[in-house]
N, C-alpha and C positions, 0 to 999 in steps of 0.2 A: 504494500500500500504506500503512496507515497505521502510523502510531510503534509502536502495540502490536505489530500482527502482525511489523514490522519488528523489534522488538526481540524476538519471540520467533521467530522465523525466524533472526537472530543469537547469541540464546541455545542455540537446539539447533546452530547448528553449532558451537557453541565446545565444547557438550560430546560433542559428536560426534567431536572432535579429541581430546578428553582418552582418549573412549573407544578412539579409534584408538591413542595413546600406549600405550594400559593393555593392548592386545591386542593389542602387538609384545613383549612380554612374555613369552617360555616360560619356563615351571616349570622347577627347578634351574640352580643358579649354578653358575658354572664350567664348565658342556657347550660352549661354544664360543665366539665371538664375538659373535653374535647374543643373549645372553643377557645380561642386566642384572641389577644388585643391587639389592635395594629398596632402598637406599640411593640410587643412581646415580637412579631412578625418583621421588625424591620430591624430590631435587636439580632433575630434568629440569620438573617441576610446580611449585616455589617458583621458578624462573625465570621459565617461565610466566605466572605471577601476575605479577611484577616486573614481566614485559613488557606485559601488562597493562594495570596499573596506569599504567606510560609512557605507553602509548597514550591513556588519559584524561588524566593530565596536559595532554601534547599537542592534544588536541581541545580543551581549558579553555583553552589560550595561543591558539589558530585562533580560537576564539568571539571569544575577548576585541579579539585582532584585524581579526575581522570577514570572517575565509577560511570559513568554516563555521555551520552552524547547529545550533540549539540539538538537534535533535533527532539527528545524529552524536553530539554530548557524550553526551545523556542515553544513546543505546545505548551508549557508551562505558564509561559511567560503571556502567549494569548487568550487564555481561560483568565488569567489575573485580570489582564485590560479588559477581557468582555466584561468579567461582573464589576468593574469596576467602572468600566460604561453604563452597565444595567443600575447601578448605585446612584450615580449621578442622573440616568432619566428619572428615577424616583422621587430623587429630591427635588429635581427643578417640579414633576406634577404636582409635588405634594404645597411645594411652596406655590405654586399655580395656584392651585385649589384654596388655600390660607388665602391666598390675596382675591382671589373671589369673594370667598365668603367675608369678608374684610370690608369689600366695597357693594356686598349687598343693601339694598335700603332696609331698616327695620319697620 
């Protein structure tokens, strides 16, 4: 397989994950224990990322070491940039959304 299809074969499972995350998810807070806050939710996705982002880390100290090659980093390193693209559309909707509701009439 080559690095691209690799790296896009990795990139849809990572966000295949997110989307499994985002669809253990049911509407209203407080119905039981199986329900999460959007808050708890965007905690569980900036770890996420964190973890990540370790994981590139990690493959960059392997390379350098000579346990690994170059093309584990580089899929490493584009799973980081996605979720960390996907972190940042988050934020600007969410800030979207505050500044809506912000300048709704009461």
């Amino acid at each position: 397989m080559s690095a691209t299809a690799l790296q896009a074969v990795q990139a849809y499972g990572s966000s295949a994950r997110l989307g499994q995350q985002l669809g253990n998810i049911k509407p209203g807070i407080g119905e039981g224990d199986e329900t999460k806050a959007f808050g708890d939710l965007l905690n569980q996705a900036l770890a996420g990322v964190t973890e990540t982002g370790k994981m590139a880390e990690a493959k960059a100290s392997e390379l350098a070491s000579g346990r690994t090659d170059i093309v584990d980093l580089v899929t490493a390193v584009a799973e980081t940039e996605m979720a960390i693209e996907t972190m940042v559309t988050v934020r600007d909707r969410v800030i979207s959304a505050y500044q809506e509701i912000i300048n709704m009439p009461i």
